[in-house]
N, C-alpha and C positions, 0 to 999 in steps of 0.2 A: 901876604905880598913877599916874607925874606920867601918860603917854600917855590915862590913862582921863579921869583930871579934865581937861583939854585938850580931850579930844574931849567927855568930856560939859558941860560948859558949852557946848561948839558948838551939840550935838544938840538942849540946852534951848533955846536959840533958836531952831532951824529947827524941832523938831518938839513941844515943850512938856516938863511933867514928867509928864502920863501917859501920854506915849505910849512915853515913854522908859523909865519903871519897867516897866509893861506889857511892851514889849520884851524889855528886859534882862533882867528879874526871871522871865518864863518863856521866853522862846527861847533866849538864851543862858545864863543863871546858874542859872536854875531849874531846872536838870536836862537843857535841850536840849542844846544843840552838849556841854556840856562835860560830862554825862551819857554821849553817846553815843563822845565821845573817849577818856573813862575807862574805857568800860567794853571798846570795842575796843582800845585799848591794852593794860588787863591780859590780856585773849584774846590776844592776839598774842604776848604778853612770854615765854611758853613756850617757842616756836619760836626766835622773831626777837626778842632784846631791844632793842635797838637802835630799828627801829622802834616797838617798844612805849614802850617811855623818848619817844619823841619825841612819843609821840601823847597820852601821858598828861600830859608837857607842856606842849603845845600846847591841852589841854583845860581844864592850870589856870591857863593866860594867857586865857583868854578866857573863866574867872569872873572871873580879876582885874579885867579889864575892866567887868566887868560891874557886879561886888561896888564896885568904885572909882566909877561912876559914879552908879549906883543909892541910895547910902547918903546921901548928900548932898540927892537929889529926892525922897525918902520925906519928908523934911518940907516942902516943897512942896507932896504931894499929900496927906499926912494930915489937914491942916485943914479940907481941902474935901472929905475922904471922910463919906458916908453914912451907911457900914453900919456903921460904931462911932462913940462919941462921943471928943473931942479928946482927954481924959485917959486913955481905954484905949487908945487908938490908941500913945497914946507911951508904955505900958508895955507895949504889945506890939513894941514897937519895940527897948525897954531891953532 
């Protein structure tokens, strides 16, 4: 979690906060990398545990990532979102 906050404070300089939740929130946290780790990792875990353990791992270090960066720039971008107004936004958030 400190390696997330570190780089996401970078990321929010170089690339903003919607490009970053955007990112995180579905390539990596939202089911991508760390969907697709988890889910070959339990397939695997039959055979080879070992590599199973490791992939399923590696799948939840890179929500960690994601989860750490991400929670922080949702309220940066909630206020300027559209498609709900500011007080549902942040009880969809709670």
């Amino acid at each position: 979690m400190i390696l997330s906050r570190f780089l996401g404070d970078r990321w929010l300089e170089r690339f903003g906060p919607h490009r970053v939740v955007r990112f995180l929130g579905v390539g990596v946290g939202g089911g991508g990398l760390w969907g697709v780790l988890t889910l070959c990792g339990i397939w695997l875990s039959s055979d080879f545990p070992l590599p199973g353990i490791i992939l399923v791992n590696t799948g939840f270090f890179f929500a960690g990532i994601a989860i750490g960066s991400i929670f922080l720039h949702l309220f940066l971008v909630l206020p300027n979102s559209r498609a709900l107004p500011l007080r549902l936004a942040l009880q969809e958030l709670a």
